[in-house]
mmCIF file as gemmi writes it, N, C-alpha and C atoms, coordinates in Angstrom:
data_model
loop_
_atom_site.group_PDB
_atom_site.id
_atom_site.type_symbol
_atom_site.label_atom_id
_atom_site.label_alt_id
_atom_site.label_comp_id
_atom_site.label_asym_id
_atom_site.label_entity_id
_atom_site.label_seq_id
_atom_site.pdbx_PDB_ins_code
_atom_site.Cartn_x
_atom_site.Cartn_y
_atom_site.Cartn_z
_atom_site.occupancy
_atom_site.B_iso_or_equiv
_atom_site.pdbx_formal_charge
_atom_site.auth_seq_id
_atom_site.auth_asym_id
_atom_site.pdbx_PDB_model_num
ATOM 1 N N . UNK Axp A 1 ? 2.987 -2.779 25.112 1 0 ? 1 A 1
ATOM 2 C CA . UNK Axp A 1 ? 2.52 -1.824 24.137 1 0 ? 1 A 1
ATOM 3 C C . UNK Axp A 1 ? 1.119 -1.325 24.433 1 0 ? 1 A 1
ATOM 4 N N . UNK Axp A 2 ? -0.174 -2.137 25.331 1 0 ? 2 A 1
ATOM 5 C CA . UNK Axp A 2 ? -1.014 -1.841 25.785 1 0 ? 2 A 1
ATOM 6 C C . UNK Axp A 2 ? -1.051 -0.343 26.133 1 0 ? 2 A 1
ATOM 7 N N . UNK Axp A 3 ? -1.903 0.52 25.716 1 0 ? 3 A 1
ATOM 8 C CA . UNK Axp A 3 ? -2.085 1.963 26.47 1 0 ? 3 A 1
ATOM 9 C C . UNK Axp A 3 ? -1.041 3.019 25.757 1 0 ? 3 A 1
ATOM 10 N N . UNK Axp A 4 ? -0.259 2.644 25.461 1 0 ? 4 A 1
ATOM 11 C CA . UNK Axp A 4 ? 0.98 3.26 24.178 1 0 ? 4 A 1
ATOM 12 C C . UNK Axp A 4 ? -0.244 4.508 23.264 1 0 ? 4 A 1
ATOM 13 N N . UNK Axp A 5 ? -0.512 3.669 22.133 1 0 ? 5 A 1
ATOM 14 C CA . UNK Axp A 5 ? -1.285 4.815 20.874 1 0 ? 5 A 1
ATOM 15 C C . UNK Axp A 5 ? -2.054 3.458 20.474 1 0 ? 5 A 1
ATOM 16 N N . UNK Axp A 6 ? -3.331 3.903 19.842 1 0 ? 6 A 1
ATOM 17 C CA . UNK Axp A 6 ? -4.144 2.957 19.214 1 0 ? 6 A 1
ATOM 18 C C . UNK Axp A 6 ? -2.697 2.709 18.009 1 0 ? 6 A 1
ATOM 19 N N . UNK Axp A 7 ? -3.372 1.699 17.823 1 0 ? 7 A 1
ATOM 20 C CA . UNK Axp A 7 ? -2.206 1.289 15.805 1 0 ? 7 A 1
ATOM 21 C C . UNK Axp A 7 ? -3.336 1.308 14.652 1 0 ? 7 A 1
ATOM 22 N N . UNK Axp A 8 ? -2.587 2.084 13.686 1 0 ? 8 A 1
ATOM 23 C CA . UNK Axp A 8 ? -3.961 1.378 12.349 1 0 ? 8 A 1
ATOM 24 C C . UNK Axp A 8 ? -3.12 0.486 11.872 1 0 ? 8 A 1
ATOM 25 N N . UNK Axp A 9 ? -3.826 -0.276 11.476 1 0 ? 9 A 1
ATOM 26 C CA . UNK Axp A 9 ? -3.593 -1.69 10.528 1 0 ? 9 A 1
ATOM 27 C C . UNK Axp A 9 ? -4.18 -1.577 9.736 1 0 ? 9 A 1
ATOM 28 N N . UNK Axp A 10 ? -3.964 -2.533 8.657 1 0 ? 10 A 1
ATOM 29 C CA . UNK Axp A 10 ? -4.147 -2.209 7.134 1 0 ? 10 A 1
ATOM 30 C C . UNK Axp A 10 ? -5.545 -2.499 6.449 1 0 ? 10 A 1
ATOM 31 N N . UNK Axp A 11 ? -6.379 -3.049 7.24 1 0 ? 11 A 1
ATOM 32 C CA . UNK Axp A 11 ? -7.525 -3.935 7.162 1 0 ? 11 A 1
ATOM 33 C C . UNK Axp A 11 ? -8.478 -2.504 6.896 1 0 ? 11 A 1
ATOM 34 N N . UNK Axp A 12 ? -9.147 -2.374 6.136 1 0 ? 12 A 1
ATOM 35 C CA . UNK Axp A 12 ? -10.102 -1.553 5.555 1 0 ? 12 A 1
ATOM 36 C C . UNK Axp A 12 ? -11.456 -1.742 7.302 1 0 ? 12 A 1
ATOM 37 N N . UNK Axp A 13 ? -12.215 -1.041 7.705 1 0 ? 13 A 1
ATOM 38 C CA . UNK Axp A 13 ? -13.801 -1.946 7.901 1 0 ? 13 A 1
ATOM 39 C C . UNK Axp A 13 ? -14.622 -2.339 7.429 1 0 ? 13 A 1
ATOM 40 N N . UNK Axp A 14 ? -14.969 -3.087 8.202 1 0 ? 14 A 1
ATOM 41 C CA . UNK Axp A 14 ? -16.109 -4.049 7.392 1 0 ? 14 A 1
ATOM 42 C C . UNK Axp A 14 ? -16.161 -5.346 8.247 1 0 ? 14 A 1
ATOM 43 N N . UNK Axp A 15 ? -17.272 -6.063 7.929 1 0 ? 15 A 1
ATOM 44 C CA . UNK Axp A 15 ? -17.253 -7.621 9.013 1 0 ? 15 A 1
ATOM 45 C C . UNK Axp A 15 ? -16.522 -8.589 8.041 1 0 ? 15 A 1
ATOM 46 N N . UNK Axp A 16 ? -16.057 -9.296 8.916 1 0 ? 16 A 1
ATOM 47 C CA . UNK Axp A 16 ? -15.548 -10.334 9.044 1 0 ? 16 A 1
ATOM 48 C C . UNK Axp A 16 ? -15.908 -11.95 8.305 1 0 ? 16 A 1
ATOM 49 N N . UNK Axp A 17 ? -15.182 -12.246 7.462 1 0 ? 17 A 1
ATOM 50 C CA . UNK Axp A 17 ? -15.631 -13.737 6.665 1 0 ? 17 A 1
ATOM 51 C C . UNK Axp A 17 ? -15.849 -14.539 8.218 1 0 ? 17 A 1
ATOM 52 N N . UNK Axp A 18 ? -17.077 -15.134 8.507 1 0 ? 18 A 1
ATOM 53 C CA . UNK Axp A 18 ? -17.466 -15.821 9.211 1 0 ? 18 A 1
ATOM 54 C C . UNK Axp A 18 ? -16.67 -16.84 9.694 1 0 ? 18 A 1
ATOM 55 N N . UNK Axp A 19 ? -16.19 -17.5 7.974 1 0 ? 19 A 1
ATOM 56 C CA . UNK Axp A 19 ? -15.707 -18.694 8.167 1 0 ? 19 A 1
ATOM 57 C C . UNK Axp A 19 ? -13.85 -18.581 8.273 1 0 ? 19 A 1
ATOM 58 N N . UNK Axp A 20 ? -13.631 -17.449 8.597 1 0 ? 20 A 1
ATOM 59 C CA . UNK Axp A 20 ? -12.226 -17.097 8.618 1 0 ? 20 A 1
ATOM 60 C C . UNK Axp A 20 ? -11.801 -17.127 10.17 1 0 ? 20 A 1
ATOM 61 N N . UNK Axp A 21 ? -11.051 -17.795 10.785 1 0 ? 21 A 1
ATOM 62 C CA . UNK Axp A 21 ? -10.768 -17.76 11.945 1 0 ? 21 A 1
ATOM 63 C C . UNK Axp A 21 ? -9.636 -17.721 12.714 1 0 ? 21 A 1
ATOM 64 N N . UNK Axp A 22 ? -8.652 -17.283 11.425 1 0 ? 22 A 1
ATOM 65 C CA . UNK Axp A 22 ? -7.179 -17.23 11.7 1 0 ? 22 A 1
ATOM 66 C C . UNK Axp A 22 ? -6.77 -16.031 10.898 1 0 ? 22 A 1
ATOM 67 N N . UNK Axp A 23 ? -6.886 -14.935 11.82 1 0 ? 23 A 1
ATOM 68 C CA . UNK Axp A 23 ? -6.265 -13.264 11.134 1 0 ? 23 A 1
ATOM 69 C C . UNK Axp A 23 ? -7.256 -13.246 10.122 1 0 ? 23 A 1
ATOM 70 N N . UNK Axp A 24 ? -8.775 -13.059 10.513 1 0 ? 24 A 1
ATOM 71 C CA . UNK Axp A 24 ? -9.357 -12.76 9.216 1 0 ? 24 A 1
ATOM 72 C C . UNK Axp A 24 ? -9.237 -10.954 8.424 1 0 ? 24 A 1
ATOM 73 N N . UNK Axp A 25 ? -9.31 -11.548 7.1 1 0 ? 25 A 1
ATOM 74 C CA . UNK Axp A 25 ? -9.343 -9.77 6.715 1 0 ? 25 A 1
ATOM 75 C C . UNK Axp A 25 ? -10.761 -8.909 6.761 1 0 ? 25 A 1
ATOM 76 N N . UNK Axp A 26 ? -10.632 -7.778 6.755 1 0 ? 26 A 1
ATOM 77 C CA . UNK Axp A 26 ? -11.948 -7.009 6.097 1 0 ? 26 A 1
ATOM 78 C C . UNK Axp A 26 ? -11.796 -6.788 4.527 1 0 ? 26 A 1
ATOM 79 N N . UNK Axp A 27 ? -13.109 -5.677 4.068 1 0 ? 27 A 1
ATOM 80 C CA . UNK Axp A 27 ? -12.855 -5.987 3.037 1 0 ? 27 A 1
ATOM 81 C C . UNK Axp A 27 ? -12.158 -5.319 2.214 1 0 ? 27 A 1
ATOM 82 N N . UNK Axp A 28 ? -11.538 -5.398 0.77 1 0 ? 28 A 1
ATOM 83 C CA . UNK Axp A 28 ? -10.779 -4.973 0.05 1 0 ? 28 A 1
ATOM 84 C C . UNK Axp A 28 ? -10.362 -3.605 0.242 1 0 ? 28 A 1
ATOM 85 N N . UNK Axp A 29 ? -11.433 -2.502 0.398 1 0 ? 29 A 1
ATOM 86 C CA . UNK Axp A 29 ? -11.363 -1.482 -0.281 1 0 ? 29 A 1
ATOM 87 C C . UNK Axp A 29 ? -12.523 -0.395 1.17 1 0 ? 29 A 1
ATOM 88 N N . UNK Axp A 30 ? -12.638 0.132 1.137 1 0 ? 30 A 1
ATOM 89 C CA . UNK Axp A 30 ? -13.646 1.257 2.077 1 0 ? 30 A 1
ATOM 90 C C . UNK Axp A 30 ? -13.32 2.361 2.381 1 0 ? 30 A 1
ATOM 91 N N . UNK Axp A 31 ? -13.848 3.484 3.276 1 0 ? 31 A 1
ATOM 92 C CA . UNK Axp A 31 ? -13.498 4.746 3.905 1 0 ? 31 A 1
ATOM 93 C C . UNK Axp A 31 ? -12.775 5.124 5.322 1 0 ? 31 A 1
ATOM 94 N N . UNK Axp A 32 ? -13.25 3.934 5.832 1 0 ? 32 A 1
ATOM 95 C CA . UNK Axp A 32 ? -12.877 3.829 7.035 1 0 ? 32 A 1
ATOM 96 C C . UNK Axp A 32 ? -11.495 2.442 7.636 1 0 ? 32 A 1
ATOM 97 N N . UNK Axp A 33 ? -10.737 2.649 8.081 1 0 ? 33 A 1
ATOM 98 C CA . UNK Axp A 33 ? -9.61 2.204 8.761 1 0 ? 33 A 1
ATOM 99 C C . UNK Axp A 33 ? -9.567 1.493 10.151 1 0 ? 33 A 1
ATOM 100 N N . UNK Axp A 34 ? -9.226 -0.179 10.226 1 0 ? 34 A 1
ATOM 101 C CA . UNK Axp A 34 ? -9.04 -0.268 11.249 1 0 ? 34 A 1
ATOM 102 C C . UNK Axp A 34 ? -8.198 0.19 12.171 1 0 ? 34 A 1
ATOM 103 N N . UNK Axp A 35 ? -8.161 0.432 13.438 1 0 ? 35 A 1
ATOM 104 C CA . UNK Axp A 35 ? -7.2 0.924 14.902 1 0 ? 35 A 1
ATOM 105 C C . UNK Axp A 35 ? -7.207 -0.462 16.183 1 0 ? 35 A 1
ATOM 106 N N . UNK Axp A 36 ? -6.127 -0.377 16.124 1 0 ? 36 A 1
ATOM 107 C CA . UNK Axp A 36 ? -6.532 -1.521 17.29 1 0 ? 36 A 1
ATOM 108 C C . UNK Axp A 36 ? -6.111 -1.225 18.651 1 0 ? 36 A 1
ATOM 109 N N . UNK Axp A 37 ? -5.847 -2.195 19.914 1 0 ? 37 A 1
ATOM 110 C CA . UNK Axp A 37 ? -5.398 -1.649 20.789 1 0 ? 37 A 1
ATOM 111 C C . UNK Axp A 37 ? -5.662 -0.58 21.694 1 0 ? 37 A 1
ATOM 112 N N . UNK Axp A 38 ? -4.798 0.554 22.253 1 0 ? 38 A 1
ATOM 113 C CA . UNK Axp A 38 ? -5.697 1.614 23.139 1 0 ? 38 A 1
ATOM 114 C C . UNK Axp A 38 ? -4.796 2.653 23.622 1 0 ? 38 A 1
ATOM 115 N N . UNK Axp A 39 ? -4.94 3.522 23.931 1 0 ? 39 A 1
ATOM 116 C CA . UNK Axp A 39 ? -4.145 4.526 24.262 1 0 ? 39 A 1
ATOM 117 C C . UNK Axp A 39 ? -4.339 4.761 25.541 1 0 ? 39 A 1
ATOM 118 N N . UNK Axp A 40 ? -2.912 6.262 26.012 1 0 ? 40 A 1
ATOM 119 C CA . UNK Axp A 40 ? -3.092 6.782 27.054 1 0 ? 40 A 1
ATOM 120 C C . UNK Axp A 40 ? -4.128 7.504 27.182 1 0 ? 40 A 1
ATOM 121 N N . UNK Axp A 41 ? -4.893 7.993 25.913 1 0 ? 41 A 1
ATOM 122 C CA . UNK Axp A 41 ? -5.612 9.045 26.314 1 0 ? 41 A 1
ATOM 123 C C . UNK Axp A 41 ? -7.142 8.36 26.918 1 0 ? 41 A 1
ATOM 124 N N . UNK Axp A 42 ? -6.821 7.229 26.645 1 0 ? 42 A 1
ATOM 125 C CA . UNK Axp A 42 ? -8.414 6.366 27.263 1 0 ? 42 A 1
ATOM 126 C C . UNK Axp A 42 ? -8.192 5.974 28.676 1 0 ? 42 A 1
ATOM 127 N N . UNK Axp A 43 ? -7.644 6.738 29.615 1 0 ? 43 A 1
ATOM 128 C CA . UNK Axp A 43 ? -7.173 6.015 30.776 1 0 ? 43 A 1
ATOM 129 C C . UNK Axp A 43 ? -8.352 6.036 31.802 1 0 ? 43 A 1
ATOM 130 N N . UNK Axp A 44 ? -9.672 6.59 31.382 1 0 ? 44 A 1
ATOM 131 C CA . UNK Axp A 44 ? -10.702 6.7 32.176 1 0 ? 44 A 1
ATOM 132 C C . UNK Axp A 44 ? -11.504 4.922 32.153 1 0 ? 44 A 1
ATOM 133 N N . UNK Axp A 45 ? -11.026 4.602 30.52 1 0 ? 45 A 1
ATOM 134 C CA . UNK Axp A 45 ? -12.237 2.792 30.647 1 0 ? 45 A 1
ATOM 135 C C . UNK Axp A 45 ? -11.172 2.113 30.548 1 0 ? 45 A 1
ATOM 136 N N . UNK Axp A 46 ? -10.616 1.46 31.266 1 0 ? 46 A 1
ATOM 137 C CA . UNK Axp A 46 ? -9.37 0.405 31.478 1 0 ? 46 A 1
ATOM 138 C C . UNK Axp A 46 ? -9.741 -0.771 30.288 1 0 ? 46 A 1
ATOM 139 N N . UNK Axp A 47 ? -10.654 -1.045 29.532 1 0 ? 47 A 1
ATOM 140 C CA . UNK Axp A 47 ? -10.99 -2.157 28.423 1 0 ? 47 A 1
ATOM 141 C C . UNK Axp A 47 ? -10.338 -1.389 27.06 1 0 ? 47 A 1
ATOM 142 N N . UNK Axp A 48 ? -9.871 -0.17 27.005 1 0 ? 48 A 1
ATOM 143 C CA . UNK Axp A 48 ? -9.292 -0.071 25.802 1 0 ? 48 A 1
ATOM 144 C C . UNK Axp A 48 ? -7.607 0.103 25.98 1 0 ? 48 A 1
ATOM 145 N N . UNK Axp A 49 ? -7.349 -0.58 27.112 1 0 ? 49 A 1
ATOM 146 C CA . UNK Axp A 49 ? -5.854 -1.405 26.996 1 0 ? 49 A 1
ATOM 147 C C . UNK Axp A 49 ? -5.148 -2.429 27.076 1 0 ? 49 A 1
ATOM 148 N N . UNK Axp A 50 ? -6.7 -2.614 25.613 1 0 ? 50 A 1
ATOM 149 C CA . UNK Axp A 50 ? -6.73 -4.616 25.561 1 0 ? 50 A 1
ATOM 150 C C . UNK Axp A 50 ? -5.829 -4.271 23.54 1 0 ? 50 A 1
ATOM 151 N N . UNK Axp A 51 ? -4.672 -5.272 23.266 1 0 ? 51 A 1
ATOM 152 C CA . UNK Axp A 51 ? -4.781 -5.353 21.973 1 0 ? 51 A 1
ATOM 153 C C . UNK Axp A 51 ? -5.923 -5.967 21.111 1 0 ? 51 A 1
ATOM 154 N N . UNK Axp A 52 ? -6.672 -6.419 21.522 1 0 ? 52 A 1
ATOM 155 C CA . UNK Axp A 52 ? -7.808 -7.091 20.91 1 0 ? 52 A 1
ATOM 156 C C . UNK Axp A 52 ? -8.591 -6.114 20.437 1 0 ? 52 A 1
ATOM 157 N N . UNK Axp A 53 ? -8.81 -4.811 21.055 1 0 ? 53 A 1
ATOM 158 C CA . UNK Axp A 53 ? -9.75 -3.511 20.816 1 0 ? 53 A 1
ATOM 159 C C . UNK Axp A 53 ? -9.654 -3.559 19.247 1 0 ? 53 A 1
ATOM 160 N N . UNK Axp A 54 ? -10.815 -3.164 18.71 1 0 ? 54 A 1
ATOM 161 C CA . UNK Axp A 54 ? -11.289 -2.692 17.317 1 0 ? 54 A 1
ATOM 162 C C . UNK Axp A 54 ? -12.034 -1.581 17.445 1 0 ? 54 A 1
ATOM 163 N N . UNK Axp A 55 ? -11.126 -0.439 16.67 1 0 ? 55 A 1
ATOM 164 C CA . UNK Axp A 55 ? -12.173 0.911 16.484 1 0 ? 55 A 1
ATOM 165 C C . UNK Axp A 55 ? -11.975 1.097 14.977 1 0 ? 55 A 1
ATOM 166 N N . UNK Axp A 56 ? -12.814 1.778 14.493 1 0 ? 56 A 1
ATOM 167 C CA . UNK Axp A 56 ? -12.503 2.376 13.054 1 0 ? 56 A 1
ATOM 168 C C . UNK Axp A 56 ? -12.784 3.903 12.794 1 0 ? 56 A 1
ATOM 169 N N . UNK Axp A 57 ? -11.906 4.509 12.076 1 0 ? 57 A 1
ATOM 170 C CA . UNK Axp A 57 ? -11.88 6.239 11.686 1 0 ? 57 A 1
ATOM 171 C C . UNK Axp A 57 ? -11.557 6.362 10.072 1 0 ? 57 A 1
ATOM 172 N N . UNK Axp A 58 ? -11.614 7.734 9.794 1 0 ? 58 A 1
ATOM 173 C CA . UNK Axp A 58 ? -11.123 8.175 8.831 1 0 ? 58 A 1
ATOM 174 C C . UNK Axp A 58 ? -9.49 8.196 8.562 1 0 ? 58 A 1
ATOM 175 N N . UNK Axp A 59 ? -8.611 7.207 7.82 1 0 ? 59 A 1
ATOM 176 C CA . UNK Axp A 59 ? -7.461 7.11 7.967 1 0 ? 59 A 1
ATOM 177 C C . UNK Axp A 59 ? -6.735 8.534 7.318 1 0 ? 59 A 1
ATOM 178 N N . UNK Axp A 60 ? -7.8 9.421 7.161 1 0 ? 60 A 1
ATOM 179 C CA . UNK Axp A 60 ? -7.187 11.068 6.452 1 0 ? 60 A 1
ATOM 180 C C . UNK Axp A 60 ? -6.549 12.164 8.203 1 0 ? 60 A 1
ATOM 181 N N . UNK Axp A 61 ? -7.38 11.402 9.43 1 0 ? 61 A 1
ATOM 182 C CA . UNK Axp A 61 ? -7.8 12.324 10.476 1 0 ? 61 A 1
ATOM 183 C C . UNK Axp A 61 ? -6.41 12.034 11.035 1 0 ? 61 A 1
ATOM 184 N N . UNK Axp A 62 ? -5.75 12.847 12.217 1 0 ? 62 A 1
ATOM 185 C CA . UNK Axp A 62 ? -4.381 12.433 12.869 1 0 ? 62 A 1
ATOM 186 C C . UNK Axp A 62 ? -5.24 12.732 14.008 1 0 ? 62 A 1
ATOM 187 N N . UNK Axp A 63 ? -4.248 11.934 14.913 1 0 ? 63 A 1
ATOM 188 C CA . UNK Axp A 63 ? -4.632 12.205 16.734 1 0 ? 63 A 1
ATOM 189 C C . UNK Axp A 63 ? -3.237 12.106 17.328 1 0 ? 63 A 1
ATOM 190 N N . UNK Axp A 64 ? -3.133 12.179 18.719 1 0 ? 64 A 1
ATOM 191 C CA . UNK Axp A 64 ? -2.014 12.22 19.493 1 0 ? 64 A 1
ATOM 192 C C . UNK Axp A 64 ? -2.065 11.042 19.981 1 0 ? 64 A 1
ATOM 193 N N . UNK Axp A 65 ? -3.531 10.239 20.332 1 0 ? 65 A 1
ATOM 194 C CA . UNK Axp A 65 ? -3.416 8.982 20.266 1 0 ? 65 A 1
ATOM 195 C C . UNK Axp A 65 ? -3.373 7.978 19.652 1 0 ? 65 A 1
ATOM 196 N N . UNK Axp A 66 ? -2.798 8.163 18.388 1 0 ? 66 A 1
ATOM 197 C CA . UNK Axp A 66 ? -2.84 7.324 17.623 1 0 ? 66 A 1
ATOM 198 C C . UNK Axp A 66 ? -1.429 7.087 16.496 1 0 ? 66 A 1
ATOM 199 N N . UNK Axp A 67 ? -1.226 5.789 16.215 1 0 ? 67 A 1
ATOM 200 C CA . UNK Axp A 67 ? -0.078 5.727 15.584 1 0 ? 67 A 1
ATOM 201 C C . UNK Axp A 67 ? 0.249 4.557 14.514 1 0 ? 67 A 1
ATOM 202 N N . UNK Axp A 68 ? 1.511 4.042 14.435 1 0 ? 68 A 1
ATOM 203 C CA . UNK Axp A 68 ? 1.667 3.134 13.823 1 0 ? 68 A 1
ATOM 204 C C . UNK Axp A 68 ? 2.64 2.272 13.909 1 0 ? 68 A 1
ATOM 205 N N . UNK Axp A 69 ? 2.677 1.041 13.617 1 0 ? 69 A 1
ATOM 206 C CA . UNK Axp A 69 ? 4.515 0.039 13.719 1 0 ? 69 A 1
ATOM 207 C C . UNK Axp A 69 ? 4.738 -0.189 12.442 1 0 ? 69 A 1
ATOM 208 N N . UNK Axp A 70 ? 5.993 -0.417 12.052 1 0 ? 70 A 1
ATOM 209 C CA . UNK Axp A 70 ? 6.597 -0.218 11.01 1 0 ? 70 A 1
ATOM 210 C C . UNK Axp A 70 ? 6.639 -2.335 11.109 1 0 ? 70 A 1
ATOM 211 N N . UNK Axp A 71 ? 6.479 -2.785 10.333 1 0 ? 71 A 1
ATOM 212 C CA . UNK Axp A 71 ? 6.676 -4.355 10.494 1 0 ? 71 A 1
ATOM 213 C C . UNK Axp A 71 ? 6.828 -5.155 9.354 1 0 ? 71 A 1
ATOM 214 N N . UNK Axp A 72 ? 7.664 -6.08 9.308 1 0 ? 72 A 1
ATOM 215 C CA . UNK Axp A 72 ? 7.93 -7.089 8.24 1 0 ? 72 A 1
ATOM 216 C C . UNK Axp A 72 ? 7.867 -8.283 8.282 1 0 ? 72 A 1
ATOM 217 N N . UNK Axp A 73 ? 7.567 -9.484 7.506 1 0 ? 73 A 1
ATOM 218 C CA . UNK Axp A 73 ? 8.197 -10.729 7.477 1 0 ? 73 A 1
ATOM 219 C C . UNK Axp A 73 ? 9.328 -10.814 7.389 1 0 ? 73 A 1
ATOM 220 N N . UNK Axp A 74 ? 9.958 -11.684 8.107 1 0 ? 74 A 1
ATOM 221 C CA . UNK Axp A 74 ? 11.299 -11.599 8.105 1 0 ? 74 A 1
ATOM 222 C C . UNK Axp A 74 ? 11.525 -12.584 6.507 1 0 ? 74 A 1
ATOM 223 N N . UNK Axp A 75 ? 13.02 -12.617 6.008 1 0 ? 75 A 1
ATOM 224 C CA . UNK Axp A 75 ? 13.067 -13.276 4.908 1 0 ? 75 A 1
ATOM 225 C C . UNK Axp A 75 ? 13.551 -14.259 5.004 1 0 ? 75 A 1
ATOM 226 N N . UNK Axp A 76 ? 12.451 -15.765 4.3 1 0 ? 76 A 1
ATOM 227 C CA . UNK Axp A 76 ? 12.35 -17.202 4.66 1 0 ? 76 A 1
ATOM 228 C C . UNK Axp A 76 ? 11.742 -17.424 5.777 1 0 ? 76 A 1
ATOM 229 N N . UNK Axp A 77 ? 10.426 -16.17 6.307 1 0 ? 77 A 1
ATOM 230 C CA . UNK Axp A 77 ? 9.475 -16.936 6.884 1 0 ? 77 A 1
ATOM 231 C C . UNK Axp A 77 ? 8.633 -17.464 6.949 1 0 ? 77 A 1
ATOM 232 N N . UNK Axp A 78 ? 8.389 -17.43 5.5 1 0 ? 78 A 1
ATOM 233 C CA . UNK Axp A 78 ? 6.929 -18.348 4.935 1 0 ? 78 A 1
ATOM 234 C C . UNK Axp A 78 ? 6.961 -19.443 4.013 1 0 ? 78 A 1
């Protein structure tokens, strides 16, 4: 999926509970949207076709690089 479309995820920006170290969240509520991951259109810096990448935008703006996965818990996985 590397190099595909950035993804937004649901995580508002903002830093990070320090003491959170397993999928920490941001915070509740903000303007701006996390993106993770990296697109084709970054094919000039080879480091944004890491999933680890964190960018943040206006989740109102569209791009060609950018997208989304549709995803669930499956039922009785928690």
């Amino acid at each position: 999926m590397a190099g595909n479309v950035w993804e937004w995820v649901a995580d508002w920006y903002g830093d990070y509970d320090e003491d959170e170290t397993n999928n920490p969240m941001g915070p509740r509520n903000g303007t701006l949207r996390i993106m993770r991951g990296g697109s084709w259109l970054s094919y000039w810096y080879t480091n944004n076709f890491r999933a680890a990448n964190r960018y943040s935008d206006n989740p109102a703006y569209s791009y060609s690089d950018v997208g989304f996965r549709c995803a669930r818990t499956p039922p009785g996985a928690l």
